[in-house]
N, C-alpha and C positions, 0 to 999 in steps of 0.2 A: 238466546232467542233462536227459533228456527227462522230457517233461512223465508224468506216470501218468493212465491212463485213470479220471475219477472215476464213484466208486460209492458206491451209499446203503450199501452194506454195512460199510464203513468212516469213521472220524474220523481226521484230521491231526492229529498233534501235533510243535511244532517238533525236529529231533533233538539231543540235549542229553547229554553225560556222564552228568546226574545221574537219565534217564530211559532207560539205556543205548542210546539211539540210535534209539530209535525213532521212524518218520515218522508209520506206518498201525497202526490199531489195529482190531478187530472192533469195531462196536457192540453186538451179540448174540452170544454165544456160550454154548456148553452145557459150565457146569463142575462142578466135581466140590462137593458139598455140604458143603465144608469152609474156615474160614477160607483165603486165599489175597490175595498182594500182587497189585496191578492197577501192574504195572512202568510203563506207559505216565501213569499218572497220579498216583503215588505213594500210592493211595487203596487202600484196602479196598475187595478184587474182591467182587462182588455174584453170586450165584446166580441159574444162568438155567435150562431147559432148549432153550433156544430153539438150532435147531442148524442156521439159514438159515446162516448165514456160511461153510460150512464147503463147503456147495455155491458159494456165491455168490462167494466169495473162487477159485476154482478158475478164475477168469476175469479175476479182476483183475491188470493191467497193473502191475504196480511196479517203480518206479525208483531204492527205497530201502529202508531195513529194515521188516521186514512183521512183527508181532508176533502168535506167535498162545499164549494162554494156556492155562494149562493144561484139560486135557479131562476130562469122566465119561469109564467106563471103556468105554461102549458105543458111543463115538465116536472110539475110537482107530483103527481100520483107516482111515476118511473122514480123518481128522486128516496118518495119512499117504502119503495120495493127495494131500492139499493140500501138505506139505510137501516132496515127490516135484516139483507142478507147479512148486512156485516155484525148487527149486533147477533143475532143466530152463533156467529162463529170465533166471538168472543172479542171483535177487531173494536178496537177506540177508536171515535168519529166524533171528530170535530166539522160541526155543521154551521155554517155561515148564513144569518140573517141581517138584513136590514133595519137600522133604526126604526124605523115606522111597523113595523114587523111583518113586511113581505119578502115576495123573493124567499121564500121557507118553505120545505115539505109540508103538506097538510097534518099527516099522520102525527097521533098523539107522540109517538117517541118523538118525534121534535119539541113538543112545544117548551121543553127545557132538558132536562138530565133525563135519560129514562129510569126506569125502576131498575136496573142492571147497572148503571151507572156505563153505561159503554158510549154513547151520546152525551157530549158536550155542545152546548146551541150559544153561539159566539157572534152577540148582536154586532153589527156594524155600524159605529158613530160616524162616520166620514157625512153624510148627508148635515148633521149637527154645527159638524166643523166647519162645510159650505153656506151653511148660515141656512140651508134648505131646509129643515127641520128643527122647531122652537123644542125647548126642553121639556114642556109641557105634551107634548107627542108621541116620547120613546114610549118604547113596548115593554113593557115588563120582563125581565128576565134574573140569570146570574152572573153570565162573563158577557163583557165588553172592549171590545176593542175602537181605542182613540188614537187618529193621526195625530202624531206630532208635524205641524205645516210651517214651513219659516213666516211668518205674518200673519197668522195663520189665530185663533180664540188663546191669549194665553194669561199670567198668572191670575188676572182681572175675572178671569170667565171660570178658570178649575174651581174654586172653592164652589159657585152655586151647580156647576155638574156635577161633583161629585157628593154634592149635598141630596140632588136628585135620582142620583142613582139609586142614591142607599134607600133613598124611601122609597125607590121602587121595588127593593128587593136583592139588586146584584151584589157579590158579594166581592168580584174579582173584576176589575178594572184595567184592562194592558197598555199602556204606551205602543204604539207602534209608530217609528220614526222612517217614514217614509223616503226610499230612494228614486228621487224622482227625475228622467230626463227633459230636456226642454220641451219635447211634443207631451209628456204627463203635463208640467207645468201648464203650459197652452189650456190645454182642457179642463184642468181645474180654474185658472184664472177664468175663463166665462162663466162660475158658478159666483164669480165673487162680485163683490163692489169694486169700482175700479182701483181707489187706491189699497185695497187689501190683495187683488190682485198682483199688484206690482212688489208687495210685500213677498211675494212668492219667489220674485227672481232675486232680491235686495238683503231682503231679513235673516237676519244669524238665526241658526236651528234653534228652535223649543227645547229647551232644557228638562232632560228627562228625568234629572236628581231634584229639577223643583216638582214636577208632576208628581214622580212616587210620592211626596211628602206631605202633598194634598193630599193624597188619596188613604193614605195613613193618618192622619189627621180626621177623615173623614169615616174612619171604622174599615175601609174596605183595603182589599189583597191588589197589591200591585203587581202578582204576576200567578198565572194560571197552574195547582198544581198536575204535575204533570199525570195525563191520561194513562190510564193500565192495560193489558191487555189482561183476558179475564177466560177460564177453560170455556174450553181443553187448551186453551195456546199458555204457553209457560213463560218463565221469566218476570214475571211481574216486580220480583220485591226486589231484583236487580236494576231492574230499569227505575222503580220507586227511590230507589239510592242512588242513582247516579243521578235521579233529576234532584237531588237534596244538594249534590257535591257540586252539579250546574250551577242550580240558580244562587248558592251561596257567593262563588266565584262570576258572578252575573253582577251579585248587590254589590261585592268591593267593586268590580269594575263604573258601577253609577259612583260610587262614592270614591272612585279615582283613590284608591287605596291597596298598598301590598299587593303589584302587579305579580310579583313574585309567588304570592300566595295564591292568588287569583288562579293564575297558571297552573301550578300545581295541581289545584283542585280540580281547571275543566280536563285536563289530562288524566284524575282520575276517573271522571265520571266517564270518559272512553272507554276506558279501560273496565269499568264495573258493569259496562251494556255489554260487551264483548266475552264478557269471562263464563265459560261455561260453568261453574260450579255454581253453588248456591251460596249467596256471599252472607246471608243470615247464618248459615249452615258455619261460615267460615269462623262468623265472628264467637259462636255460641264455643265452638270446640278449642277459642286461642289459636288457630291458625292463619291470620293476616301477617305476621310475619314474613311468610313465605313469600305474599303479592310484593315487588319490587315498588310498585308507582302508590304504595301506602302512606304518605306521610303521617307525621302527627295528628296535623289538623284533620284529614281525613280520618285517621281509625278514629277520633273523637266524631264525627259527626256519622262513620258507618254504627261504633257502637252504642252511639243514643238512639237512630234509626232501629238498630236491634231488639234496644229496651224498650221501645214504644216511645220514647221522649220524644219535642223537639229538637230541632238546630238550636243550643243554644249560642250561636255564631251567626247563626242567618237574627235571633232576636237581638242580641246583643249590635250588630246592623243594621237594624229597625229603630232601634232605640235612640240609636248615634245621627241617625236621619229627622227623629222628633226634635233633638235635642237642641238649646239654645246657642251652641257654638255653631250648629247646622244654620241656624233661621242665618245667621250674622254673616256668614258665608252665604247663602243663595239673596238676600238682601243686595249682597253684593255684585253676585254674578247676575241679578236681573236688571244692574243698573248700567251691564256692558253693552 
């Protein structure tokens, strides 16, 4: 990848499956005065009006997914003039909407993927999970992101959301397991009823290996693939393989399986974002040899990448999550 031009207006954060791929984050930004997920840090987004970034980002150089969250309503036109520049310059944007489907750039490249594919539009359920928004209300979309809350809608409520999702359309469903300090807590507990409230400080975390399973179950993707960068900016089919070698090492970790393997893999997928050559390039000629951080399981899953195939390890994964010794195992873990 080339380097990106740094700015105060922005924070790094590594790109990861479980923070859908985001590099660049706003530090300031002017949102809408309502509970809202902060995708990039798994946290309780914080109310600003502060709307520097929105100019200042209109200049930054990116070489990887740019994340901009959702907006008040009187910064929608600037919101997409910003997301106008970055798709011009090839940058992936992950843009945050509201269940209800506000708090969103007006401009047609929002209202889902664009025609370039540089625009991914990532509803926000959290209002759903506050019980604010009946299922009957989401907005039509593709990707969705769901707090996982301790007390919070759970095995009882997945199967009919994600029953509704799909016939609205989405395709791609994300767990996002919220790290919440006691002043988050505070503020979400006044969205709730009281004893669900209390569920907030009390209840063991939402199990994320029973959600995926709903949601596979339900026909849909339990995790976002990962956004490209698309010309003139390069790198693409490296960073497409390292988000393969991720989220594989992503699934064993839900399924608390072969930490060893696990391991291995996200330390490849570092290593294949980083690597200047072309690692298609690499596989086609027989020279993975040479990469040290190559194991088995990886050159099997760089050289099916190569062939056009699946993971067939990320399916074989999928499958072991459908499966009847699975249901016996989370049967059980829902009754801890």
């Amino acid at each position: 990848m080339s380097p990106a031009r740094r700015s105060s207006a922005v924070r790094q954060t590594p790109p990861e499956p479980h923070n859908f791929w985001i590099r660049y984050a706003p530090r300031r930004w002017p949102t809408p005065q309502v509970p809202w997920i902060d995708l990039s840090r798994r946290r309780l987004g914080s109310w600003s009006e502060d709307a520097t970034a929105l100019v200042e980002l209109l200049d930054f150089s990116a070489d990887d997914v740019v994340y901009l969250p959702p907006v008040s309503d009187a910064h929608q036109v600037a919101m997409d003039d910003l997301v106008a520049a970055h798709i011009e310059r090839g940058v992936p944007v992950v843009v945050q909407a509201l269940a209800d489907g506000s708090a969103l750039a007006s401009g047609s490249q929002c209202s889902g993927e664009d025609a370039t594919g540089s625009v991914t539009k990532v509803v926000d359920l959290l209002p759903v999970a506050l019980g604010q928004l009946p299922l009957g209300r989401i907005t039509p979309g593709t990707v969705a992101a769901w707090p996982l809350l301790p007390g919070g809608p759970g095995v009882e409520f997945w199967p009919d959301l994600a029953i509704r999702l799909a016939e609205l359309g989405y395709r791609c469903v994300q767990a996002v397991p919220l790290e919440l300090d006691p002043p988050d807590l505070r503020v979400l507990a006044g969205y709730l009823p009281e004893d669900s409230g209390l569920g907030l400080f009390h209840a063991a975390p939402a199990s994320m290996r029973l959600f995926v399973r709903t949601l596979l179950e339900a026909g849909l993707s339990p995790y976002l693939d990962r956004p490209l960068p698309r010309p003139p900016l390069m790198g693409a089919g490296n960073l497409e393989v390292a988000g393969r070698l991720h989220l594989v090492g992503e699934l064993l970790h839900v399924l608390d399986r072969s930490p060893a393997l696990a391991a291995d893999l996200l330390r490849a997928a570092r290593f294949a974002e980083e690597l200047p050559q072309d690692l298609r390039g690499l596989v086609r000629d027989g020279h993975l040899s040479v990469l040290p951080w190559v194991g088995s399981e990886s050159q099997c899953l760089l050289e099916e990448w190569a062939a056009g195939k699946p993971s067939s390890l990320k399916q074989e994964l999928y499958a072991a999550l459908l499966s009847d010794e699975e249901r016996e195992e989370s049967a059980v873990e829902d009754t801890r």
